[in-house]
N, C-alpha and C positions, 0 to 999 in steps of 0.2 A: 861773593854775595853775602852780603851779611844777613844772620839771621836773627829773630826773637825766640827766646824760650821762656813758654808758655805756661809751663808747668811740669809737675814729674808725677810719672804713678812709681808704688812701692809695691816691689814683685810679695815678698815677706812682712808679715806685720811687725814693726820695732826695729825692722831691717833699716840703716839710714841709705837713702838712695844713692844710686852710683851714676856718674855722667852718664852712662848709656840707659838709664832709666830716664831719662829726660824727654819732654816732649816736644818735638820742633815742625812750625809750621812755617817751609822755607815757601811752597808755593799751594797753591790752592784753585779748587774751581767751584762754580756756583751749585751746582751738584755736592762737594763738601758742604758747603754755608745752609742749604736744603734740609740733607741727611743729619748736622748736628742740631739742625732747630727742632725738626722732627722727633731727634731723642731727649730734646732739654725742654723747647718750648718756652724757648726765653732767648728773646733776641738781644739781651743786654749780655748773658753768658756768651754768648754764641758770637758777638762781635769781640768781645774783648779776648777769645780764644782767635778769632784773625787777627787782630788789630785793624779790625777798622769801625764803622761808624754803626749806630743802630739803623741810621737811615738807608747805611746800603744793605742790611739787611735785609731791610723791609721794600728797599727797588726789587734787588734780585729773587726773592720770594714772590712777590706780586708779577712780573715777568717769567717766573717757572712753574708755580701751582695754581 
């Protein structure tokens, strides 16, 4: 299954990240895409950490809250 990495957090400040710091979103549910909008508040972050569309952001938001 191939996957995207999305990003990395850094455990250490200055510390350079190590693969297992990596962030990967191999599967997801609309309950994720929810819960990050709810912390960001920005549905253009919040698709591009899925990969997908702003617009199915705003389907499955409008369908869940």
């Amino acid at each position: 299954m191939p996957v995207e990495i999305v990003g990395y957090e850094v455990v250490e400040a200055g510390s350079p990240p190590s693969f297992s710091s990596w962030v990967v979103h191999q599967n997801w549910t609309e309950n994720d895409i929810i819960e990050e909008y709810e912390k960001y508040k920005d549905k253009k972050k919040v698709a591009k950490i899925y990969g997908i569309t702003t617009q199915q952001v705003t389907e499955i938001l409008k369908r869940n809250v």
